[in-house]
C-alpha positions as CSV (number, residue, x, y, z in Angstrom):
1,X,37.6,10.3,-53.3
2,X,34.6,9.3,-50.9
3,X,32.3,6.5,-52.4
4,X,28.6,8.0,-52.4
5,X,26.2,6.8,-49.3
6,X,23.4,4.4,-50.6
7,X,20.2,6.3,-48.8
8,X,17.6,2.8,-49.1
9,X,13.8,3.1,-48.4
10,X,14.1,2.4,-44.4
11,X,16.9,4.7,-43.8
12,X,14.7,7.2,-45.8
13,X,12.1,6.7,-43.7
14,X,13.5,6.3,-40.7
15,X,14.8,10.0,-41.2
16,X,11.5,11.2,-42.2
17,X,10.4,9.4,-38.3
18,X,12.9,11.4,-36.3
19,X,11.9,14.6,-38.2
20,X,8.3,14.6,-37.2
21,X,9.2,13.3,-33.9
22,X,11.5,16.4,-33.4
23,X,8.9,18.8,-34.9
24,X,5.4,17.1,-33.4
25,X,3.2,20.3,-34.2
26,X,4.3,19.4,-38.0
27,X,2.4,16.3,-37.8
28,X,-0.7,17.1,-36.3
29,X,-1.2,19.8,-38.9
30,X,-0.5,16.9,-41.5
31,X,-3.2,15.0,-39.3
32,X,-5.5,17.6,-39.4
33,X,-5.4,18.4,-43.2
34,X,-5.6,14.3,-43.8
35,X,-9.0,14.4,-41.7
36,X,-10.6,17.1,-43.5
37,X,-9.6,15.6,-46.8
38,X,-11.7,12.7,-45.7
39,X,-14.6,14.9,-43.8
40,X,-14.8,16.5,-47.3
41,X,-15.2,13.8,-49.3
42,X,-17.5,12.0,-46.8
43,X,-19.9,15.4,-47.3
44,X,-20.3,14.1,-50.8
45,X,-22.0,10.7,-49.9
46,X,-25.7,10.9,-49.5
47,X,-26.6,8.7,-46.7
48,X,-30.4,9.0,-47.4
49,X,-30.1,7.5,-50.8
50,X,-33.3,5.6,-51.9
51,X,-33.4,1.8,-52.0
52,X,-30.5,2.0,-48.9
53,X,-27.7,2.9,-51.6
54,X,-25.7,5.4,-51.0
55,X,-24.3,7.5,-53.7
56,X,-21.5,9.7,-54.0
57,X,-21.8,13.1,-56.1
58,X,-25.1,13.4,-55.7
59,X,-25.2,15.7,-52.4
60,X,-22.9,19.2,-52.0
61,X,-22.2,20.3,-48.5
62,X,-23.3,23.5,-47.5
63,X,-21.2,26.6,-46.5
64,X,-21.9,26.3,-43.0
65,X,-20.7,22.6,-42.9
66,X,-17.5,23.4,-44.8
67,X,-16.7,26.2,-42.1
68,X,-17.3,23.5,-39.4
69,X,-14.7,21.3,-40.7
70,X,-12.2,24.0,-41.0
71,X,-12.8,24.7,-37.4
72,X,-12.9,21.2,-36.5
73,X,-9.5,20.3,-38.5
74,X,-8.1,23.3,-37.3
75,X,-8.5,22.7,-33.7
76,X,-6.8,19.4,-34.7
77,X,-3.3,21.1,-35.3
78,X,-3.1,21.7,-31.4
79,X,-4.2,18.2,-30.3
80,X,-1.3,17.5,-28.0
81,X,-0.9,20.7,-26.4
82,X,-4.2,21.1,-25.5
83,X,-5.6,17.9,-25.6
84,X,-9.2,18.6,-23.4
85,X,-10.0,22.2,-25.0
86,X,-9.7,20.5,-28.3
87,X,-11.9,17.9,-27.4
88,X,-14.6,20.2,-26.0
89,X,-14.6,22.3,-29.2
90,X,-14.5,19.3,-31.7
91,X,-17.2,17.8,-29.3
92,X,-19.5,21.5,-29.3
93,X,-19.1,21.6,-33.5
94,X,-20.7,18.2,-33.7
95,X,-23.4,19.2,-31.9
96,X,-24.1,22.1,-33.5
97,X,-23.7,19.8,-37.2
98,X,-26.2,17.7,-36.0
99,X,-28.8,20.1,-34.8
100,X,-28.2,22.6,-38.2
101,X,-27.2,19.9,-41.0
102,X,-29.3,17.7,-43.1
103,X,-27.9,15.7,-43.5
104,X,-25.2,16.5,-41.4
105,X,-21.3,16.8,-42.5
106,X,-19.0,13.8,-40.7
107,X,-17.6,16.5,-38.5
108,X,-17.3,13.7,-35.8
109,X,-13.8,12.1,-37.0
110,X,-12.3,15.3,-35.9
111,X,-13.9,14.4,-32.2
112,X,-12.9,10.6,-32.6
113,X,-9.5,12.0,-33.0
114,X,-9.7,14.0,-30.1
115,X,-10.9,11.6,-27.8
116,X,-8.3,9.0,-28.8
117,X,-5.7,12.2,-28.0
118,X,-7.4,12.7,-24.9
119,X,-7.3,9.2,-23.9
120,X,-3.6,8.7,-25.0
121,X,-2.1,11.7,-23.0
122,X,-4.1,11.2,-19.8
123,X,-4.5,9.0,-17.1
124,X,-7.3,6.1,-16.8
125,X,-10.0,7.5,-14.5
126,X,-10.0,11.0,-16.3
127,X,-10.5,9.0,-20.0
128,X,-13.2,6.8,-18.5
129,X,-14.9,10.1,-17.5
130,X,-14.3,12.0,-20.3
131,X,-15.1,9.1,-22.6
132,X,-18.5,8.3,-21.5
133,X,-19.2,12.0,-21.4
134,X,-18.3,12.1,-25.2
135,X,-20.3,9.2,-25.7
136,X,-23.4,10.2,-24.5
137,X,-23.6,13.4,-25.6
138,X,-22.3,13.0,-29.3
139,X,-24.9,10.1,-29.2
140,X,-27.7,11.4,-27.9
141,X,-27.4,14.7,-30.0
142,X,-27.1,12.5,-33.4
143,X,-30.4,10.8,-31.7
144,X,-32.5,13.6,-31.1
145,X,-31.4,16.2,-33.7
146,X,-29.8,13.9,-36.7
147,X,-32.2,13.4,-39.8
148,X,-32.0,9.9,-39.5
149,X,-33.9,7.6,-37.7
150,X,-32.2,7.0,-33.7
151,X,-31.7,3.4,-34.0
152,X,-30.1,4.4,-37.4
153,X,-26.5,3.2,-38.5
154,X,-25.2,6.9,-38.7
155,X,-25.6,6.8,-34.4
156,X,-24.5,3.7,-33.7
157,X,-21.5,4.3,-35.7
158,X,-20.9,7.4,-34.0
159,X,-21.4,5.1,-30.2
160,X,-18.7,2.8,-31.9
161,X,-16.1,4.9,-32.8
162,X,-16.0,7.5,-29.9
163,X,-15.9,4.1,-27.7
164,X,-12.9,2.6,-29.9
165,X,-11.0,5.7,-29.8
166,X,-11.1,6.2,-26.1
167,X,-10.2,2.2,-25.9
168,X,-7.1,3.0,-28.7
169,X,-6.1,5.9,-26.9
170,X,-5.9,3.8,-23.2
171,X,-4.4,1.2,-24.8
172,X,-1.2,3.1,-26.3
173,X,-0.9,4.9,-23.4
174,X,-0.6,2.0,-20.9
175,X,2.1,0.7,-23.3
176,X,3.9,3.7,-23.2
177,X,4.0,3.9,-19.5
178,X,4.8,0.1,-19.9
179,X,7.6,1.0,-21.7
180,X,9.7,3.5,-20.0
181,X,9.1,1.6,-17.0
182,X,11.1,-0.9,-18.3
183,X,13.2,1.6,-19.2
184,X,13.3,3.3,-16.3
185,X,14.2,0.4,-14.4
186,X,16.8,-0.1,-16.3
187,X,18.6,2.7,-15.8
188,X,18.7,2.1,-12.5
189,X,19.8,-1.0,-12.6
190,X,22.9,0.6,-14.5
191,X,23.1,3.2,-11.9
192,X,23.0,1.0,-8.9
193,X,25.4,-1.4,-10.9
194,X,28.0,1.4,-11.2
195,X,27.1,2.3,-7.8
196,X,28.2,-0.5,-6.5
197,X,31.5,-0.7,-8.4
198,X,32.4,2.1,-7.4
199,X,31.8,1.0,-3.6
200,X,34.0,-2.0,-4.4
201,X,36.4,-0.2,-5.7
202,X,36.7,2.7,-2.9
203,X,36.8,-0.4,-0.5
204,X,39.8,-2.0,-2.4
205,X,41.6,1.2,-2.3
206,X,40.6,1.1,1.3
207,X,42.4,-2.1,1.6
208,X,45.2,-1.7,-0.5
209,X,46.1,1.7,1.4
210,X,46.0,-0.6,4.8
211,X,48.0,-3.0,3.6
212,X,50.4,-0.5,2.0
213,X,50.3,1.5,5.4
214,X,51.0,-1.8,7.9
215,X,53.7,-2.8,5.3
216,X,55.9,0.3,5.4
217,X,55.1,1.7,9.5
218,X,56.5,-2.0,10.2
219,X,59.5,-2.8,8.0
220,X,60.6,1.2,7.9
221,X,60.4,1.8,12.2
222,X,62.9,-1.5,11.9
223,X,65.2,-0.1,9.6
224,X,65.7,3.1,11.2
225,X,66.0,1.3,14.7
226,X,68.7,-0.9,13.4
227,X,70.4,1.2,11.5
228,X,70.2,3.7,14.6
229,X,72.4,0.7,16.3
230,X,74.6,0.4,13.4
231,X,75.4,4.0,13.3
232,X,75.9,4.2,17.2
233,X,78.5,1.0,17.4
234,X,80.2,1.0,13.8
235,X,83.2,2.4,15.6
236,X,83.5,0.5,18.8
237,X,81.8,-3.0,17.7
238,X,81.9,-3.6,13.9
239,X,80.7,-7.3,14.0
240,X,77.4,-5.4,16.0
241,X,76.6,-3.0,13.5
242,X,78.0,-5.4,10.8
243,X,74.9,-7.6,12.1
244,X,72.7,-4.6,12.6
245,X,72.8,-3.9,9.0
246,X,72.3,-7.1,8.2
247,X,68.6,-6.8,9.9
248,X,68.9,-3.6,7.7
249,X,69.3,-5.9,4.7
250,X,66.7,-8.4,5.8
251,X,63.7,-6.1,6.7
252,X,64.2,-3.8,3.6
253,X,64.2,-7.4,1.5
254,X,60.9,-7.9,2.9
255,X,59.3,-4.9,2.8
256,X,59.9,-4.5,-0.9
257,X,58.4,-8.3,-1.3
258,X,55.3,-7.2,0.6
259,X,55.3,-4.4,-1.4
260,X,55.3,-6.3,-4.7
261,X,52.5,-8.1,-4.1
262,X,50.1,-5.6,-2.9
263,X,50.6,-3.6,-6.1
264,X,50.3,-6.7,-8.1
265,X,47.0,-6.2,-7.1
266,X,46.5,-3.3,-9.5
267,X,47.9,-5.1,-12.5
268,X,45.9,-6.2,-14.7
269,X,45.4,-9.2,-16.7
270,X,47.9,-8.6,-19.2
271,X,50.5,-7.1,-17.3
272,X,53.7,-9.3,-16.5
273,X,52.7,-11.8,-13.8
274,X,52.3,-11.0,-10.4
275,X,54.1,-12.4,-7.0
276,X,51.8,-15.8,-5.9
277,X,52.7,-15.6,-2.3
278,X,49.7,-16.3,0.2
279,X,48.7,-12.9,2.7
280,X,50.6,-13.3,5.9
281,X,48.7,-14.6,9.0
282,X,48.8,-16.3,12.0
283,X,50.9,-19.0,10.9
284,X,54.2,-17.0,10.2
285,X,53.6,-15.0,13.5
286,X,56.7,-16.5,15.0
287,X,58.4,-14.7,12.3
288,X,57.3,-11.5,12.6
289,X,58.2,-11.8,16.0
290,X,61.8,-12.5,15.6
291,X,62.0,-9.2,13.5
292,X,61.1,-7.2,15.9
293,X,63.4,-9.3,18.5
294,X,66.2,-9.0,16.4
295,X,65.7,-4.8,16.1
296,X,66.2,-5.7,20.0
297,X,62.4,-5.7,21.2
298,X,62.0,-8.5,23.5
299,X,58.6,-10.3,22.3
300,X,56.8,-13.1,24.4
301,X,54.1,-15.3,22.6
302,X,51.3,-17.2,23.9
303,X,48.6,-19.4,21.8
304,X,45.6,-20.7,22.9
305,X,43.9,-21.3,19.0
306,X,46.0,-23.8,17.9
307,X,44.0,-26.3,15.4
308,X,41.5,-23.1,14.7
309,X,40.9,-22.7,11.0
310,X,40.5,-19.1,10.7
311,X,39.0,-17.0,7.5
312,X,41.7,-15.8,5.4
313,X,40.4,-12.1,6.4
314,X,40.6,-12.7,9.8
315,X,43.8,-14.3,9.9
316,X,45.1,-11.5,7.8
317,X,43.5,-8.9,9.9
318,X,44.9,-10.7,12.8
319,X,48.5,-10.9,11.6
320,X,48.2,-6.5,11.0
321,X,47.0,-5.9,14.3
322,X,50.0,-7.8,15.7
323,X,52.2,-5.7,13.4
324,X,50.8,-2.8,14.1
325,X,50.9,-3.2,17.5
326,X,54.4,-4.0,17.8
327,X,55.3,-1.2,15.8
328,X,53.8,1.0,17.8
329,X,55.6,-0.2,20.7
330,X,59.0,-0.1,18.7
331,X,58.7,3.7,18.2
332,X,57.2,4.6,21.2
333,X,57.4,2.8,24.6
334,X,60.7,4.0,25.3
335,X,64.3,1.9,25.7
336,X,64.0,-1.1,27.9
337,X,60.2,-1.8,27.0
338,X,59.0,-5.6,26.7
339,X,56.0,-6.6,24.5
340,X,53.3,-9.5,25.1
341,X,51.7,-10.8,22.3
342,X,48.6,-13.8,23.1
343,X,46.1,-15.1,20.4
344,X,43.0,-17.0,22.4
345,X,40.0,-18.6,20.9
346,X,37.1,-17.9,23.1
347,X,33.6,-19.9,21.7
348,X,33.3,-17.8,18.4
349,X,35.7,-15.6,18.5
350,X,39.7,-14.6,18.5
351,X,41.0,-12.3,20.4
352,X,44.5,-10.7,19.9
353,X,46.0,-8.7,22.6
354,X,49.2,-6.9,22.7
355,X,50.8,-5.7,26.1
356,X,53.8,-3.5,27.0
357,X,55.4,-1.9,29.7
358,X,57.0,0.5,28.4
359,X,57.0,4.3,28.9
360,X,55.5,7.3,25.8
361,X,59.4,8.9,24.6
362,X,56.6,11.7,23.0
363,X,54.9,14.3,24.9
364,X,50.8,14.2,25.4
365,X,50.0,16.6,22.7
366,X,51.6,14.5,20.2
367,X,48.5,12.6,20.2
368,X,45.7,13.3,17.7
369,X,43.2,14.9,17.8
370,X,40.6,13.2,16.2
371,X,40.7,10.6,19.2
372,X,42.3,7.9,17.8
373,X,45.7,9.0,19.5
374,X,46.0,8.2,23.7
375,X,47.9,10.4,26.1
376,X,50.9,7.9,24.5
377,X,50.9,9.7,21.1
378,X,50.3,5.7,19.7
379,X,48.0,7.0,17.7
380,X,50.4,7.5,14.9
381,X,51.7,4.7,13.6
382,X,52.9,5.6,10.9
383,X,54.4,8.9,11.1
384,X,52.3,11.5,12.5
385,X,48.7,11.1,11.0
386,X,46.9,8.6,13.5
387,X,46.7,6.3,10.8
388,X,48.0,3.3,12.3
389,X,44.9,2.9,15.5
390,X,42.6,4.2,12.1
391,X,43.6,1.0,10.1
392,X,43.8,-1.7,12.9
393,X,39.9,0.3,13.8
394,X,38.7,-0.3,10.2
395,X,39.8,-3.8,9.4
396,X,38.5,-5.2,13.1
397,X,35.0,-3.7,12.2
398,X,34.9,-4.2,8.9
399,X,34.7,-8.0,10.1
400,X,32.1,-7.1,12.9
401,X,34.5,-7.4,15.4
402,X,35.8,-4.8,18.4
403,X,39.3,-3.0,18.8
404,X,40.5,-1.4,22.1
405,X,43.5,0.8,22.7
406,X,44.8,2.3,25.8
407,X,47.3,3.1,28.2
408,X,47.4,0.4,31.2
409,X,46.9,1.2,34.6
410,X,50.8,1.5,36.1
411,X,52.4,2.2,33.0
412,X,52.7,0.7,29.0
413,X,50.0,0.4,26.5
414,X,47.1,-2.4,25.7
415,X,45.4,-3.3,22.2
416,X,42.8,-5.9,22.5
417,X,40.9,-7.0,18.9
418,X,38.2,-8.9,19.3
419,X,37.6,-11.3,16.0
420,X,34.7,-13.4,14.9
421,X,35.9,-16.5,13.5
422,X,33.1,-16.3,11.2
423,X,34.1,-13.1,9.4
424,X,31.3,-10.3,8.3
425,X,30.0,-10.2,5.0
426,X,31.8,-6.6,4.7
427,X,34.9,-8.5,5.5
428,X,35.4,-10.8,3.3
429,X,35.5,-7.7,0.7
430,X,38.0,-6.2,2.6
């Protein structure tokens, strides 16, 4: 059995808020009946009492001021929706009170209400206009035609409360703009804000599928070379191809350790804890290298940055290139090919170059089309998709750097990166 709901006073008014809100043509009819409940009752006061004194009672409103302020609250009930037409026939029924009544009827709240409408749903300049034309003329024609004196009470009431209303109505209306500016503003500073996730998170995909790419071309082309030797001497020389799939063991091993730690990227905080392991760079080259010169690539290092201290994106970026590079070369320069790997500092940059001789074992049209594959078909990779000069291309200028690939005059390949030590700001999202 559900407990009954306890409706207090502010929830009950609250409610009674959002209905009016929701049904706004509702309220200005309540409006409009409230204001000729008071018009009425002011028609009953006779301002030219004797002695100054002002009774109540004493004075009935004519016929013709009664069908005024029916007009005059009945123009009221459309207010919003036409907020100028009202004021113009509020404004036109005053006049014609003052020139036919005597005394007249107060038919000039229903103008003050118009003009505060008018003021509140337009701009500035139009209620300065249309306020001073209100003024005047509502004014003048208690002046000239009202049975009171000019410099009575009666007018300069009438000066005072067209001139508050317009001042009310500019006044809520500057707030309101106010208001959903702020608003406003801050909606699109949630926009921008999710925006901009989204950009960091389409550029960590980005990276992720890099490293995930590098990771797999490198460790998988020297598995299937190796194990290509292993199958091709397992009969005649079984300490060979027992030492062949031994590079087997090694290069799958580290593949699926690089692999663990790029996903542990995507774990999050309470997921089992992730491998620590810094990214590779520079300083395990000499590693890499013997990989590749085990899977029977002969590999020739030169260094000209030693003591640099390079940014961690660079020297990652740096270390992929390398990779990439080389495993280019181990799927496609052909048997017998030798590689040249140099790393030089020059003033504020690094540049990493990687040099073979070999000779393209795929015909020209292997290449892609999208012109990241040569007349080498090196623009794979990775296994028929161009990714591989893609990737290297991304990461160099997502640091602000240069990459250039292409076949060398006499034969072989060249791929020259051009690093700034200092690394772009886009980099160091990468």
């Amino acid at each position: 059995m559900t407990a009954p709901v306890t409706v207090t006073g502010s929830t009950r008014l609250a409610r009674i808020r959002d209905w009016l809100r929701a049904h706004p043509l509702a309220l200005d009819a309540a409006l409009a009946f409230a204001v000729l409940v008071c018009m009425v009752i002011a028609s009953f006061i006779d301002p030219n009492a004797p002695h100054g004194r002002r009774t109540f009672g004493t004075r009935t409103p004519e016929a013709g001021s009664v069908l005024l302020m029916l007009l005059a609250a009945g123009a009221l009930v459309f207010r919003r929706r036409r907020p100028l037409p009202v004021l113009g026939l509020t404004g036109a029924l005053c006049v014609v009170e003052f020139v036919t009544g005597d005394p007249p009827a107060p038919v000039v709240m229903s103008s003050v209400i118009a003009v505060y409408t008018v003021a509140s749903r337009t701009d500035r300049p139009t209620t300065w206009r249309v306020g001073l034309l209100t003024m005047t003329v509502l004014t003048g024609s208690a002046m000239l035609f009202g049975s009171a004196p000019w410099y009575s009470q009666e007018n300069v009431g009438v000066f005072a409360w067209t001139g508050m209303a317009a001042a009310a109505g500019d006044a809520v209306r500057s707030r309101r703009a106010f208001i959903d500016a702020i608003r406003e503003r801050a909606e699109r500073a949630e926009r921008t804000r999710d925006e901009e996730a989204r950009r960091r998170v389409a550029e960590e995909r980005l990276r992720i599928a890099r490293d995930l790419h590098d990771v797999v071309a490198h460790h998988i082309a020297l598995v299937n070379v190796q194990a290509g030797v292993a199958a091709h001497v397992m009969d005649k020389r079984p300490d060979q191809a027992k030492e062949a799939l031994s590079h087997v063991r090694e290069a799958s091993r580290s593949a699926l350790n690089e692999l663990r730690a790029t996903v542990g990227l995507l774990r999050q905080s309470g997921d089992p804890e992730a491998p620590t392991e810094p990214a590779p760079g520079l300083a395990v080259v000499d590693g890499l290298l013997d990989t590749f010169r085990h899977a029977g690539l002969p590999v020739e290092l030169a260094r000209t940055d030693h003591g640099t201290d390079l940014p961690a994106a660079v020297d990652l970026a740096a270390y992929r290139i390398i990779q990439e590079a080389l495993t280019n070369v181990q799927k496609h320069a052909g048997a017998g090919a030798k590689a040249e790997v140099s790393v030089v500092r020059v003033g504020r940059t690094v540049e990493v170059t990687v040099l073979d001789d070999g000779t393209p074992e795929v015909p020209p049209s292997a290449g892609s089309a999208a012109g990241d594959a040569d007349d080498t078909g090196r623009g794979d990779g990775g296994g028929g998709g161009g990714h591989g000069l893609i990737g290297m291309r991304e990461r160099v200028t997502a640091l602000g750097g240069t990459l250039t690939a292409a076949p060398r005059y006499g034969g072989g390949f060249r791929v020259q990166a051009i690093l700034p030590i200092k690394a772009h700001a886009e980099g160091d999202d990468a």
